[in-house]
N, C-alpha and C positions, 0 to 999 in steps of 0.2 A: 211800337209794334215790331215783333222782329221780322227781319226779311227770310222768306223760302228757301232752303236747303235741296238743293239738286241732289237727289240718290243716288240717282243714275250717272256722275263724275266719276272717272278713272282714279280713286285714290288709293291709299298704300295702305299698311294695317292701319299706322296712325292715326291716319286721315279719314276712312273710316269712325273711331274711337270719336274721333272731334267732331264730325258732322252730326254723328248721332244724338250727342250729345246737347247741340246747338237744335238741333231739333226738339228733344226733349224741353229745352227750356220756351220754346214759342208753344209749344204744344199739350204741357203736363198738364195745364187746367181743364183742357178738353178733354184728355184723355183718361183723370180723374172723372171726371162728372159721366164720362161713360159708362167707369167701371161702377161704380157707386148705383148710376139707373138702371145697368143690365145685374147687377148681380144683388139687388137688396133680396132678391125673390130669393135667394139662397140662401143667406142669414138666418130666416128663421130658419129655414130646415137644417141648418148646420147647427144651430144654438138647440134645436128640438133632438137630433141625433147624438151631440155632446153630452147634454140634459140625459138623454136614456143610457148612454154609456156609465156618467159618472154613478147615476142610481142604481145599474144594477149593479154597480161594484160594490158601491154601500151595501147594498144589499145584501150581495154573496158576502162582504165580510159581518154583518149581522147574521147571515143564516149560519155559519160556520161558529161562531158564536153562540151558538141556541143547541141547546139538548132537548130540544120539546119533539111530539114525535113527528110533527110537520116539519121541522128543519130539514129536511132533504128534500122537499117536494119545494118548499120554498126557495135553497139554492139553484133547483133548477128554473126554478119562473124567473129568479134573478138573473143566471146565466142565458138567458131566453132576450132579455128586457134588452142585456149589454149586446148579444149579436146581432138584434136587431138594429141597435143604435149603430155597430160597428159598420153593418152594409149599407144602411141608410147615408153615412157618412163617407163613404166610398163613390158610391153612385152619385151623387151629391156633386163631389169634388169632381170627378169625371167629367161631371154632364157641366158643370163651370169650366172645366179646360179648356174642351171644346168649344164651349163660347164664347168664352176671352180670346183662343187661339183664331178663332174665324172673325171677332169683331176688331182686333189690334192688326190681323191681317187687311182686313175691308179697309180701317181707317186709313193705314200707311200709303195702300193701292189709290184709295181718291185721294190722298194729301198730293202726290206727284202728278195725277192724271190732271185736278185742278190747281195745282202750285198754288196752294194758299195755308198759312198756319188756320189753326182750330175746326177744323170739318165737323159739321156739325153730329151728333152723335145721333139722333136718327138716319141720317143719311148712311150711316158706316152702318146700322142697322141693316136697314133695305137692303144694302149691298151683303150684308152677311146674311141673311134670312133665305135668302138667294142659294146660297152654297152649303146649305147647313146637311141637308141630303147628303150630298158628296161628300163632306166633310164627315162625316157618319161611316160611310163605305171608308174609308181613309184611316180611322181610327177601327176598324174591323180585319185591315190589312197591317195597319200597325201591331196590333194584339199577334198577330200570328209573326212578325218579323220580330215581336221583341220576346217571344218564342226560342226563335232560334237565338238570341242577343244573349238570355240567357243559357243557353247550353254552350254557345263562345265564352263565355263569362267563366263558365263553372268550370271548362277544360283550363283557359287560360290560370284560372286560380293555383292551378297546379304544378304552374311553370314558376320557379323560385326569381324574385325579382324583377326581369325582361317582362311576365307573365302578368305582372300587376303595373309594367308601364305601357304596355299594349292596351292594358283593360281600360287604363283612362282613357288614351286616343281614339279606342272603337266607342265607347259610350258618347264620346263627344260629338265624334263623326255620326253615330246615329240618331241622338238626338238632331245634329243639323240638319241630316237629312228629313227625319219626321217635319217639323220646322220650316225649313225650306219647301217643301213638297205641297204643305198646307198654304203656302202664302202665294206658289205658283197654282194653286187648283183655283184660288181665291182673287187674284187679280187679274187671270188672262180667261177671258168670258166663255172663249171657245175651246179650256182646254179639258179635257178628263180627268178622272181621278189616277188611272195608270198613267197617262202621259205626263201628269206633273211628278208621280213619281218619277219616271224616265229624267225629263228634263229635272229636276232637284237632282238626282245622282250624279247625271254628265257636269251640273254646275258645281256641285260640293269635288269633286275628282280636279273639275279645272285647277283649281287654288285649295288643295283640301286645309295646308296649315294655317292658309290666312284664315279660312273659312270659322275653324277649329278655336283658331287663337282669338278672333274677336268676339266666339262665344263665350269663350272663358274668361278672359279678362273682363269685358264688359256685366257678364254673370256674374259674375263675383262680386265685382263693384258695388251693384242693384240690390245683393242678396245682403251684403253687409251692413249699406245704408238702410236698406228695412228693416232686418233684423235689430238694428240700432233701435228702432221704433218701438221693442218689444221687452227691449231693456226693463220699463218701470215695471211692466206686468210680472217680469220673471224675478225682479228683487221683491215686491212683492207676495210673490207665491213663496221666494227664498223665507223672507221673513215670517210668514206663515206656517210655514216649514220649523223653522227654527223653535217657534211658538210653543208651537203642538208636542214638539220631544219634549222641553223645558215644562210643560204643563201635564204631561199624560194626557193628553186631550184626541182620540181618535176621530176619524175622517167622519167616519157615522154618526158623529154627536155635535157635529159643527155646519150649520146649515150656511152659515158666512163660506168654510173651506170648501163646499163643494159648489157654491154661488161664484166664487173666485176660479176654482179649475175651471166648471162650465165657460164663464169667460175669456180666460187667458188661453185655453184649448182654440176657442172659437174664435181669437183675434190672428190665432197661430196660420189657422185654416186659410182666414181670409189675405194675410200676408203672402202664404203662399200662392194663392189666387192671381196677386195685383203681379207678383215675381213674373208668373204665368208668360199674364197680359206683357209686360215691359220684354220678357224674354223673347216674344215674337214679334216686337217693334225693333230689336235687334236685328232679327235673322232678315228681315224685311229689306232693312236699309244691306245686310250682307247679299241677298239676293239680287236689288238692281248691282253692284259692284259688280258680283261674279260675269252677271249677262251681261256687263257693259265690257267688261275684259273680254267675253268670248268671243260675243254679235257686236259689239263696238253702234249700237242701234242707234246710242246719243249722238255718238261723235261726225257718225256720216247725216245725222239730219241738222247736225249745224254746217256742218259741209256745203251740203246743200243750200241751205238760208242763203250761205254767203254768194255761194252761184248765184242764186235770185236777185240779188241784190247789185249784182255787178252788170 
């Protein structure tokens, strides 16, 4: 069994990167079997969303295909089928953020409170079920902050070079904040949803580059090794692909190539899902660092111990 990983130590970027890391390996089985029993409820509605997208694209390219006098009325049921699927799968993925980000936030918060690998994933439940309300109000302040993120966005586009290395550092830095914010609303019992704003701000400002830099490198890492995962799916569709030119074989006449998009779409979905979840086990372990660099909270209660003991 591996031994507990202290969050809350004073380490450097590095140090950071490794402990994370060392956690994730006493910890991945739990926190697979998590993701798997809070999110199957989504599967289908994401496989049923995919399903209605890929159909009415069939569709529209059948009805554009047809001279009869209902082909107009038919492109539009089709174009009807695909927007429905497209919000359904938006909302979908939203309302999964949200729960990965409150349930990877819960688990990290009891892993240090009780110092023990595998917390059981009901428990990290209860504890997210808890905050989901506020976490709701959170994502409702978000929408309007990433508002204004975009109109920073769309000015800085316009600054030649300087203007697009700015745009990476602000995105990074507001995703931490988002990130951090939700993990402080989620761990400390008594706090609010503007005051973990507050507090996420003053801690991402403390150390903003380390903050920044362990998002990214560690995001990256995360987003490759799964991505890796998706490899056979996409040589797969490649060869599918290739098929289809070499045979005249269009998308409408092949009930395998739209059985295969449906899937590979929907494995894409839940990839991004699990990134989610892993991306706020990051910011998590970057949160106890920040507060321990600022409030130093660890360092003075072994302080203490040692007093007691003497």
């Amino acid at each position: 069994m591996r031994k507990y990983i202290e969050p809350r130590l004073r380490r450097d970027f590095g140090g950071i990167i490794s402990a994370y890391f060392d956690f994730l390996k006493g910890n991945f089985k739990e926190i697979i079997n998590m993701f798997v029993g809070y999110n199957g409820f989504f599967v289908i509605f994401i496989l049923i969303s995919v399903y209605l997208m890929i159909t009415g694209i069939v569709a529209i390219a059948i009805a554009q295909n047809s001279y009869s006098i209902g082909g107009s009325n038919a492109e539009e049921s089709a174009a009807m089928i695909t927007g429905i699927g497209v919000i359904l799968l938006i909302l979908v993925l939203l309302i999964a953020t949200l729960l990965n980000y409150t349930l990877s936030s819960a688990y990290v918060s009891l892993y240090e409170e009780r110092k023990v690998n595998n917390i059981p994933r009901k428990d990290a439940w209860e504890k997210a079920k808890r905050h989901l309300g506020g976490i709701f109000l959170v994502a409702l302040v978000a929408v309007g902050l990433y508002i204004v993120y975009i109109i920073v966005q769309v000015i800085l586009a316009f600054i030649p070079f300087l203007g697009s290395i700015l745009s990476i550092f602000i995105g990074l830095g507001f995703n931490a904040w988002i990130s951090l914010t939700i993990f402080s609303y989620v761990h400390n019992e008594d706090s609010t949803v503007f005051g973990a704003f507050g507090e996420a701000w003053d801690l991402l400002f403390s150390n903003f580059w380390k903050a920044i830099g362990v998002n990214f490198v560690l995001g990256l890492i995360i987003q490759i090794a799964l991505m890796a995962l998706n490899l056979l799916p996409a040589i797969l569709v490649g060869v599918y692909i290739f098929h289809t030119v070499e045979s005249g074989t269009s998308l409408d006449e092949s009930v395998f190539g739209q059985i295969l998009l449906v899937v590979v779409i929907s494995l894409f979905c839940l990839m991004l899902m699990f990134i989610q979840l892993l991306s706020q086990t990051i910011n998590a372990f970057v949160y106890f660092n920040l507060h321990e660099f600022k409030h130093n909270t660890f360092l003075r209660s072994r302080i203490e111990k040692i007093g007691e003991n003497i």
